[in-house]
Each structure stands twice: as C-alpha cells, then as structure tokens.
C-alpha positions as CSV (number, residue, x, y, z in Angstrom):
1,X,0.0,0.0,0.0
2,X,1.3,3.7,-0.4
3,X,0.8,6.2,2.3
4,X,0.4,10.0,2.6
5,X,1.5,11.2,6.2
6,X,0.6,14.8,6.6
7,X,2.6,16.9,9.2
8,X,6.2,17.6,10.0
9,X,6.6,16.9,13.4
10,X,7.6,14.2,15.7
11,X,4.5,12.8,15.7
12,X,4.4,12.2,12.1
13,X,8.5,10.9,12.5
14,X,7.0,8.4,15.1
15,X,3.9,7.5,12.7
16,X,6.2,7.0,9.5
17,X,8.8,5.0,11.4
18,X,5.3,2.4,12.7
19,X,4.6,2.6,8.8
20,X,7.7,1.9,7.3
21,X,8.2,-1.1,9.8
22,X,5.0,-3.1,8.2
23,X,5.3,-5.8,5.4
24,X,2.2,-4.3,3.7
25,X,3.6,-0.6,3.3
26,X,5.3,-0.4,-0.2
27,X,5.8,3.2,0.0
28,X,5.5,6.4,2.2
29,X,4.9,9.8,1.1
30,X,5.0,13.0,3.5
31,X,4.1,16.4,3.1
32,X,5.7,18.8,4.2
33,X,8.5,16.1,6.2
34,X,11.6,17.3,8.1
35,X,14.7,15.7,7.7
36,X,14.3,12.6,9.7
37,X,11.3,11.7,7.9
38,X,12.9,12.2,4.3
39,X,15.0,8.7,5.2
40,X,11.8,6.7,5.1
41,X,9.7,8.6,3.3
42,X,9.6,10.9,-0.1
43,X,9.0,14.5,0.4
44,X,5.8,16.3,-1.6
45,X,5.7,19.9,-1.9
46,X,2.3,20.4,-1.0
47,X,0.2,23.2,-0.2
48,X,-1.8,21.2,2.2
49,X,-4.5,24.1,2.6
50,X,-4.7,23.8,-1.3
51,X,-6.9,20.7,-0.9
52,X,-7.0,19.8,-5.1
53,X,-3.2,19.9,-4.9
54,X,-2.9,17.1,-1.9
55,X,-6.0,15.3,-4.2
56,X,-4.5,15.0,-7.3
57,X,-1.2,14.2,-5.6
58,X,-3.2,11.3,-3.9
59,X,-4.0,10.3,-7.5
60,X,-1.1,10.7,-8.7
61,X,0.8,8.3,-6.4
62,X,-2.1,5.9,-5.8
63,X,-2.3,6.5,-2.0
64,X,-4.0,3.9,-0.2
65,X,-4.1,5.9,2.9
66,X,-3.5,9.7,4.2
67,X,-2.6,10.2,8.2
68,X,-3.5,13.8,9.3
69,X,-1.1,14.3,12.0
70,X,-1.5,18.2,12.6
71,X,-4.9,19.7,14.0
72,X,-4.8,22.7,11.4
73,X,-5.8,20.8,8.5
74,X,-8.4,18.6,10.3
75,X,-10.7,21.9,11.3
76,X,-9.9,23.1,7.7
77,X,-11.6,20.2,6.6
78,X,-8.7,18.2,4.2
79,X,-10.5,14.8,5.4
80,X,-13.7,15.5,4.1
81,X,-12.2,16.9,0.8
82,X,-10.0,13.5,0.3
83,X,-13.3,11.3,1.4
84,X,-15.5,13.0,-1.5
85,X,-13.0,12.1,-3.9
86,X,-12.6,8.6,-2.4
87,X,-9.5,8.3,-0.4
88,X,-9.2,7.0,2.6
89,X,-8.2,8.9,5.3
90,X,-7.4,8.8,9.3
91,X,-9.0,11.6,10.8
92,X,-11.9,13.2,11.5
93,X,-14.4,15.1,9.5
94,X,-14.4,19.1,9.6
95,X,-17.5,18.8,11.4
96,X,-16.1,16.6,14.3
97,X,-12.9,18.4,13.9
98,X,-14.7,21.7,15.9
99,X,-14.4,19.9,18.8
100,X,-10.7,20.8,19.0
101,X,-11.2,23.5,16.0
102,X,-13.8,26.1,19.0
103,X,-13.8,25.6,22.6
104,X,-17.3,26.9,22.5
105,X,-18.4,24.0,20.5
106,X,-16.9,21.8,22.7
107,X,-17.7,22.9,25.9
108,X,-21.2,22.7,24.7
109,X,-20.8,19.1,23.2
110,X,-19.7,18.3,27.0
111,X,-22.7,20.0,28.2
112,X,-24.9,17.8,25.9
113,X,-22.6,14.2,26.8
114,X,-23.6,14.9,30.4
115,X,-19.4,14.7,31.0
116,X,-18.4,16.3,33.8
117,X,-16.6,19.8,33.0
118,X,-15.4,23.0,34.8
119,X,-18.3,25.8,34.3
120,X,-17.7,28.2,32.1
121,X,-19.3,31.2,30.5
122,X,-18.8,32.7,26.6
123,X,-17.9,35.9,26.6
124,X,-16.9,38.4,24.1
125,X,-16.2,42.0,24.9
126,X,-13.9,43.8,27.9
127,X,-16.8,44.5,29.6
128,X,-18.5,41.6,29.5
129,X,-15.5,39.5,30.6
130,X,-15.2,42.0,33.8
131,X,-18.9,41.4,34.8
132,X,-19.0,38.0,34.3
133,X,-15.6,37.8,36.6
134,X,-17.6,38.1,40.1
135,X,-19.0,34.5,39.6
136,X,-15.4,32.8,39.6
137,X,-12.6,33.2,41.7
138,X,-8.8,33.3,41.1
139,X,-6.6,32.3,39.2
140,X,-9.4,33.3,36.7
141,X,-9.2,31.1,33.0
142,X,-9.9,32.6,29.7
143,X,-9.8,30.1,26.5
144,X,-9.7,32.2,23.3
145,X,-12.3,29.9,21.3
146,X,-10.4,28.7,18.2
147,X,-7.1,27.5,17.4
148,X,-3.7,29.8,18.5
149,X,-1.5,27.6,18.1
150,X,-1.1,26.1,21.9
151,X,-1.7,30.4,22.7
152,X,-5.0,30.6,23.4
153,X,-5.2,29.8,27.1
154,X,-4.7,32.8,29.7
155,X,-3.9,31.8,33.4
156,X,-4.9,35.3,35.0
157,X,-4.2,35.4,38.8
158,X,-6.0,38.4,39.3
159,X,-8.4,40.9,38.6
160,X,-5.8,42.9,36.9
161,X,-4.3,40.5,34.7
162,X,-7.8,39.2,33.1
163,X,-8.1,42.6,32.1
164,X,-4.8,43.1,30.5
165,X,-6.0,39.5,29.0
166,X,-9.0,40.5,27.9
167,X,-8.0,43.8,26.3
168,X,-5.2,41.6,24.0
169,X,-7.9,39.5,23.0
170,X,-11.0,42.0,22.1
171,X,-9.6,44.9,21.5
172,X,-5.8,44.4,20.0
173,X,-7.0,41.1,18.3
174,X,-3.5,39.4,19.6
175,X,-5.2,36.2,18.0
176,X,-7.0,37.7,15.4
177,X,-10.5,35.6,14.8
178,X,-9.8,33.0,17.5
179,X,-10.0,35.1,20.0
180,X,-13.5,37.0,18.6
181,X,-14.8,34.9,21.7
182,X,-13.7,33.3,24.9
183,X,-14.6,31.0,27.3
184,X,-14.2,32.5,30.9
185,X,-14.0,29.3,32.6
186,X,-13.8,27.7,36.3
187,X,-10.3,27.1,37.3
188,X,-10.2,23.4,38.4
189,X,-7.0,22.6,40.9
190,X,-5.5,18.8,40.5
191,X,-3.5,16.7,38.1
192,X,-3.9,16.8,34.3
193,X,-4.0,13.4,32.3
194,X,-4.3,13.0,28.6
195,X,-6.7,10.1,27.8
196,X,-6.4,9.1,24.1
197,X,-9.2,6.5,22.5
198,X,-8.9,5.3,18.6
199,X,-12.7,5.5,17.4
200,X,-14.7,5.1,14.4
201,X,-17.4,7.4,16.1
202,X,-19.4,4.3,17.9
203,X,-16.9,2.3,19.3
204,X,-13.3,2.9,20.9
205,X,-10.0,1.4,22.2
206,X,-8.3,3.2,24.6
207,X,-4.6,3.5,24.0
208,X,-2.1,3.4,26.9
209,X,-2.0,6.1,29.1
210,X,1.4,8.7,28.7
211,X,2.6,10.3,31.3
212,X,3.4,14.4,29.7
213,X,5.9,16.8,31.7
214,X,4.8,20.7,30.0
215,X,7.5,22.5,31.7
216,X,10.4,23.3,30.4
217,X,13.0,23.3,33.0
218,X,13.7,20.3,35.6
219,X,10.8,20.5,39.0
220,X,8.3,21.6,36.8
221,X,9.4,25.2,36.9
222,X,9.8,27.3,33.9
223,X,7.3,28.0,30.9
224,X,4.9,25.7,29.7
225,X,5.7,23.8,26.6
226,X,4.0,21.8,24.0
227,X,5.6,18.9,26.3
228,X,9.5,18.0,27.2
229,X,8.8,14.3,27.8
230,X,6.7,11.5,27.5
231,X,6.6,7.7,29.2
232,X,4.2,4.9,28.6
233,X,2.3,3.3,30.3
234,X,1.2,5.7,32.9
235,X,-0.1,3.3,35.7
236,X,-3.3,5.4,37.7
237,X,-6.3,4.1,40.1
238,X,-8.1,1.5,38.7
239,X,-11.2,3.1,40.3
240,X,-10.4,6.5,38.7
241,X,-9.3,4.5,35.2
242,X,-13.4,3.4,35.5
243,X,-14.5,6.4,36.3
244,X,-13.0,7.7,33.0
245,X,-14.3,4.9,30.4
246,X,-18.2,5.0,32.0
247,X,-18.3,8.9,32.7
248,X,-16.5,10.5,30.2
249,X,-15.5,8.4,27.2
250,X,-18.0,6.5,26.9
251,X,-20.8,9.5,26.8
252,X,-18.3,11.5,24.4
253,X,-18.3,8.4,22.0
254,X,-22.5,7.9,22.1
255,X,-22.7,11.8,21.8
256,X,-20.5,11.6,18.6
257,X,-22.8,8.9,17.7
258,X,-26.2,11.1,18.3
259,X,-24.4,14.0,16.0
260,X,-24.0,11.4,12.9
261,X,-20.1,13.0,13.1
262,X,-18.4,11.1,11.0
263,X,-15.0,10.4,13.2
264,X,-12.3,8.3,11.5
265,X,-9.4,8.5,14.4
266,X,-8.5,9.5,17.6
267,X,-10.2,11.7,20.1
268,X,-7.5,13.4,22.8
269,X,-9.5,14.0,26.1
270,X,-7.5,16.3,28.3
271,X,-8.7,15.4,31.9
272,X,-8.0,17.3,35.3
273,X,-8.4,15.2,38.2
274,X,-9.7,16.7,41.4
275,X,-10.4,14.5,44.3
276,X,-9.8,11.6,42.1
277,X,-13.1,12.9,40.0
278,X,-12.3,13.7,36.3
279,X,-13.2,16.6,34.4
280,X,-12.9,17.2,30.7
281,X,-10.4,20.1,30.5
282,X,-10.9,19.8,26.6
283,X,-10.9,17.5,23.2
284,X,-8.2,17.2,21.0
285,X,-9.0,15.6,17.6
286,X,-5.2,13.8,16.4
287,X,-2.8,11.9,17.9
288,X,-1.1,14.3,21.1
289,X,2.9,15.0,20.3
290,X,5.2,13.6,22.5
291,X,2.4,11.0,23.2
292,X,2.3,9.7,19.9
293,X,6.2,9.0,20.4
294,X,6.0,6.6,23.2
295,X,2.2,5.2,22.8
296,X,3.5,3.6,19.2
297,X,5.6,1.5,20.4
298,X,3.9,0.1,22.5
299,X,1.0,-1.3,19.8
300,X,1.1,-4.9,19.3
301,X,-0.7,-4.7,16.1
302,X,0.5,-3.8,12.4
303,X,0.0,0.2,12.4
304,X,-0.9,0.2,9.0
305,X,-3.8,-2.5,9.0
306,X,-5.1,-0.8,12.0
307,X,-5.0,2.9,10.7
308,X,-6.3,1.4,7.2
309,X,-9.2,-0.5,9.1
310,X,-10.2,2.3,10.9
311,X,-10.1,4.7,7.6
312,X,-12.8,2.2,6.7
313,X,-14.7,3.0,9.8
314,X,-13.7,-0.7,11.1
315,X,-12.0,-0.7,14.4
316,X,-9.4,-3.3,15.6
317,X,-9.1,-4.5,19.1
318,X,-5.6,-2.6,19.9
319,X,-3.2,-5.1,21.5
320,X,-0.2,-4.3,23.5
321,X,3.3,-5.1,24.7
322,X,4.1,-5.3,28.2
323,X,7.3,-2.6,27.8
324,X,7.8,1.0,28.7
325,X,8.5,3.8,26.1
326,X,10.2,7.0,27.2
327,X,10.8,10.1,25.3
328,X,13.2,13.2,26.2
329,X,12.6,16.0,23.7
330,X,15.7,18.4,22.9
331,X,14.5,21.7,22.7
332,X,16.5,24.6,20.7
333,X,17.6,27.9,22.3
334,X,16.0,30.2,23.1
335,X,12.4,28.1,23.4
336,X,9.6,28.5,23.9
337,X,9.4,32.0,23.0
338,X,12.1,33.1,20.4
339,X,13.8,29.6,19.3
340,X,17.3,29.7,17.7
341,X,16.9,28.3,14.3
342,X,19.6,26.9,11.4
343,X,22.0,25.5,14.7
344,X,24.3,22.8,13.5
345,X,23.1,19.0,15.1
346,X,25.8,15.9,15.3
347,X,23.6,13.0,16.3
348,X,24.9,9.6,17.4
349,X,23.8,6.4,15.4
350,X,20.0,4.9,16.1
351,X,19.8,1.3,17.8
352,X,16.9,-1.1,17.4
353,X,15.2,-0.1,20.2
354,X,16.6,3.3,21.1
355,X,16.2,6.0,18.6
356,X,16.0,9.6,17.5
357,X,13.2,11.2,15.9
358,X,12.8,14.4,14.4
359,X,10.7,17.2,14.9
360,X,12.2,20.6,13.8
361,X,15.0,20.1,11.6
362,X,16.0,20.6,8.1
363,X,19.0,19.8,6.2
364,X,21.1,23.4,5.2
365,X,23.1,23.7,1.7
366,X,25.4,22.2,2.9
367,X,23.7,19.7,3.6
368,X,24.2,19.3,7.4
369,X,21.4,18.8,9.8
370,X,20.4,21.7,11.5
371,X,17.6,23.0,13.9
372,X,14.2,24.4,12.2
373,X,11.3,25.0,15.2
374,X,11.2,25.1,18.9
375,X,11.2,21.4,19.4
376,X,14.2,19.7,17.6
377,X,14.6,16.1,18.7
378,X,12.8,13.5,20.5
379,X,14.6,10.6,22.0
380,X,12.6,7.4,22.3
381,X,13.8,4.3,24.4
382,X,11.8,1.0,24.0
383,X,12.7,-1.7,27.4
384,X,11.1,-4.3,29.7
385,X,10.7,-2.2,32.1
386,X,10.7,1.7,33.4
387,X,14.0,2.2,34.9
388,X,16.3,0.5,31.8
389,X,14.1,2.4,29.4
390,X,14.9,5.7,31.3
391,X,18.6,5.4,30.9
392,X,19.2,3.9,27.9
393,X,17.1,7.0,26.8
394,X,19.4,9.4,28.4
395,X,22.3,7.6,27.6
396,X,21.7,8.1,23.7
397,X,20.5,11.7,24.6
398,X,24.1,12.1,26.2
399,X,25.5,11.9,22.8
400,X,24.3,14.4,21.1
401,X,25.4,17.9,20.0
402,X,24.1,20.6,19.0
403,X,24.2,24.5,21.2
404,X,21.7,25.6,23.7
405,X,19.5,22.7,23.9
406,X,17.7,22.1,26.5
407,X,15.9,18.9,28.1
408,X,14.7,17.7,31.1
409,X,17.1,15.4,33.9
410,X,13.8,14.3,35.7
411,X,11.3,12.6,33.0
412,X,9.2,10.9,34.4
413,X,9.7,11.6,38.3
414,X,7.2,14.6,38.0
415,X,3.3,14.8,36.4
C-alpha cells in the first residue's frame, strides 16, 4: 500500500517510522516532512491548505491511505475533501474536527454528553468579561475559542491581569479571529491526564496512558511547553481508570454517535483530576505530540492495518506489549518564546530499540542537519521495564550535540 503522512513533526516521525516497519507498506509519502522523515519517506511539496493539490497528488501516487497528524488541516476540513473524492483517510471530519477547532463547541458538546466539565461562561467583549468575573474566583481562566496555536489559554491570577488578557484578546486582536470569543472558565485545581481512544465514532480502544511533563525546566518550573517528555504506560487508580471509560468516554463516544459525526481516528480528552473525580479540560481531535512518540511502540498490532481498518470506519481490538517507552525531547535555544533556528546537530547512530526522531529540523546547503522549530529532537527508548528504558534514553541523549539545547534530567519523576 502507499501512504500520505501529513505533518512535519515528531509525531508524524514516530507514525512514518510504525509505517515503514509493516510488510504491507510499499511506499510512504509525507508532506511537508523534516529531515528525519525524508530517510523513510519521499517529500511532496504540498500546499496542504490547497486541498485539489494534496487530491490529485493522492491520484497521482495511488495513495492507499492519508494520516492527518496536525490539527490545522483537520478543522480546515482536508479529510472531508480527500473522502468525496474517495481516499481514505485517518481523521476526523471538519465537522467533528470543531471539537478541537472552537472551545465553545466543545464545551457545549460536553454539556450535551452529560461529562463532567469545569463551568464556564462565553464571553466576548472587555466589559463583559469584567462582569462575568464576580461569579469565579482566582486564578481566573480565559480560552480564546479557536485555534492559536497552543496560545489561546490565559492563566490570569487576578483581577488585573484578566483585564490586560481580555484587552489583548478583544480589543488588540492578539489572536485575530480566534480570539473573537472566549470561554471564561472555572479554574479546576488537580492533576492533568491526557486520555487518548482510537474510534470510528461508535466504538473505541483506549490506548495506553502517557505520562506528559509541559514545563520546560527540571521541578516543573519554567514555561509551559508543548511537552519535554513522555513515558508509557502511565499506571493510575483502577477506580479512577473506570471512572473515565463510563463517565467520560464513553458519553463522548455515544454523543458523537447522536451527532451522525463522522470520526475516522483519535479523540484526545485532556482530563483534570480533582479528588480523584475527572473533568474534561478539553478535546483534541489527532494523535497528542510527545504522546504519539512513546504510545506507538507500544501497539502490538500492524499500524498500518489498523490505521487502514479504521479509515474504513472498522475498528481493531488494539493489543499491547508489556514494555515502557520513554521520550526526552531536545529543545533549541531560546524556546519557547524566540527559538534559535539553522544550529548545526551531530547526532549519534539509532539502535533497534533506542532512537531519535525528528521534529524541527531541516537539512542546510550544505547539507548538514540543523535546527528548524522550537522542538528539535525526540529521544525514544523501548525496554522491559521503566527504569532500563529511562537510561538507555538518556544515555543516547548524552550523545548528542548541538548548542543551547535544553531537556529535562527528571522525565518521568514529576506529572
């Protein structure tokens, strides 16, 4: 079969590494790729928001499949362009795609699955966000309604700073139309987990829990991320594990049912546990990144049967080895706010089961790898157990070079 993999992250590394590893995968296209991903798969220059360009590629090359890694394309609605025209695609519709694509849509999707959620009010002006303020109490939480790009979410720990949050939103447009409208929401203290099911919109399979670290620096201090480090399987309660199947996923799952959404993938329910109770923080429509990373390896079954099945809306029963991934992500300089780009990278050679993927990088005239985004490198160790899979993961990551990066020492010692 020939595959399109869509994205040019570490997730979509991680997916093409699961897809060039199966006996029924002939060939593996990716668009736009970094230069990890141009070893196992060849690069198409594609527009991706020019949907008739990534169609009559699909033609072109006889693509049997198309993964959507990124969330971007998925609320543009790519899938549902590819569907008409008969390819087969993981991912969901636009449609289903809102549930990540608005947090005003989603909120009230949870509202209508009876899953329990932090309260929460739409607002859209100055004023109105002042007014509404008296019903909550600090740290105060306002959730520009569409995508920014992981820079939508304003912690405000007082009065003052809503305001000054509020003003950047409605009035300077800091987000332009994604921040039109808000959600002023409940803050909800306790411990996040990411909860990711593979679903053809009736049924699911959950997939094993990963255990994220968003800070940047080592004790959880420093900015938040788009994640530093990943391990799999995350072991929790198995009263609280229950709790999540019967009150949360299961309702989402029957509610996407009672829409007719057609939903071709994975749903990504961000959870905050309170008093071992979970409430849905929010929906993410893809495959999480570093999650993807170390929840891979971990799948028993051929990736590209089960991604091909479920393009078909038929859903596999998702068996697992009895390992532990872990994933330390090299950052470049400078991140998360003004990342050092075109730095020189010497990387040490890959072993079978410890290996480097790629996230931001590119190759330069020269052709010597260098750094090309915020996150650069994700180092992935596959072993029996927790502890051997933790240092052979920092042992590899001990060997490479490139200035100003920056990882985490404590993966996973801290939630």
């Amino acid at each position: 079969m020939h595959v399109l993999v869509i994205g040019s992250g570490g997730r979509e590394h991680a997916v093409t590494k699961s897809l060039a590893e199966s006996s029924f995968v002939k060939k593996i296209f990716c668009a736009p790729s970094n230069a990890g991903i141009t070893k196992l798969a060849e690069t198409l220059k594609l527009d991706v928001k020019n949907h008739q360009l990534v169609i009559e590629a699909c033609k072109q090359h006889k693509i049997d499949l198309v993964f959507i890694g990124p969330e971007d394309p998925l609320v543009d609605g790519l899938s549902d362009s590819l569907r008409n025209e008969g390819v087969f695609v993981f991912g969901p519709s636009r449609e289903a795609a809102q549930l990540e694509g608005s947090k005003i849509f989603a909120k009230e999707f949870m509202s209508e699955a009876k899953v329990p959620t932090a309260k929460a009010d739409i607002v859209s002006s100055v004023d109105e966000t002042m007014g509404l303020a008296k019903k909550y109490s600090a740290p105060y939480i306002l959730k520009a309604d569409g995508l920014a790009a992981g820079k939508g979410v304003f912690i405000c720990h007082d009065l003052t700073e809503l305001q000054t949050a509020a003003e950047n939103l409605f009035n300077k447009k800091i987000l332009g139309d994604a921040g039109r409208r808000a959600l002023l929401e409940q803050n909800l203290p306790g411990k996040e987990i990411s909860f990711l099911v593979l679903t053809n919109g009736t049924e699911f399979q959950a997939l094993p829990l990963a255990q994220d670290h968003k800070r940047l620096m080592d004790h959880n201090k420093g900015p938040n991320t788009g994640g530093m480090g990943t391990v799999a399987p995350m072991a929790i309660d198995a009263d609280l594990y229950q709790k999540i199947i019967h009150q949360v996923v299961e309702p989402s799952i029957k509610n996407l049912k009672n829409r007719d959404y057609l939903f071709r993938g994975v749903l990504f329910i961000g959870l905050m546990i309170v008093n071992n109770q979970p409430y849905v923080l929010e929906y993410n429509v893809r495959f999480g990144d570093p999650e993807t990373q170390v929840i891979l390896p971990l799948i028993k079954n051929d990736i590209s049967q089960l991604f091909l099945d479920l393009s078909h809306g038929n859903l596999q029963k998702v068996e697992l080895h009895n390992k532990t991934a872990f994933c330390i992500v090299n950052a470049a300089e400078g991140y998360p706010d003004n990342s050092v780009k075109n730095t020189p990278i010497d990387l040490p050679a890959d072993q079978k089961n410890n290996y480097i993927l790629h996230a931001g990088t590119a190759l330069n005239k020269q052709n010597q790898l260098i750094s090309n985004g915020g996150r650069v490198l994700n180092i992935v160790a596959v072993a029996e157990n927790y502890l051997d899979a933790r240092a052979q993961a920092y042992e590899l990551n001990s060997k490479i070079t490139f200035n100003g990066r920056q990882f985490r020492n404590d993966i996973g010692e801290y939630t």
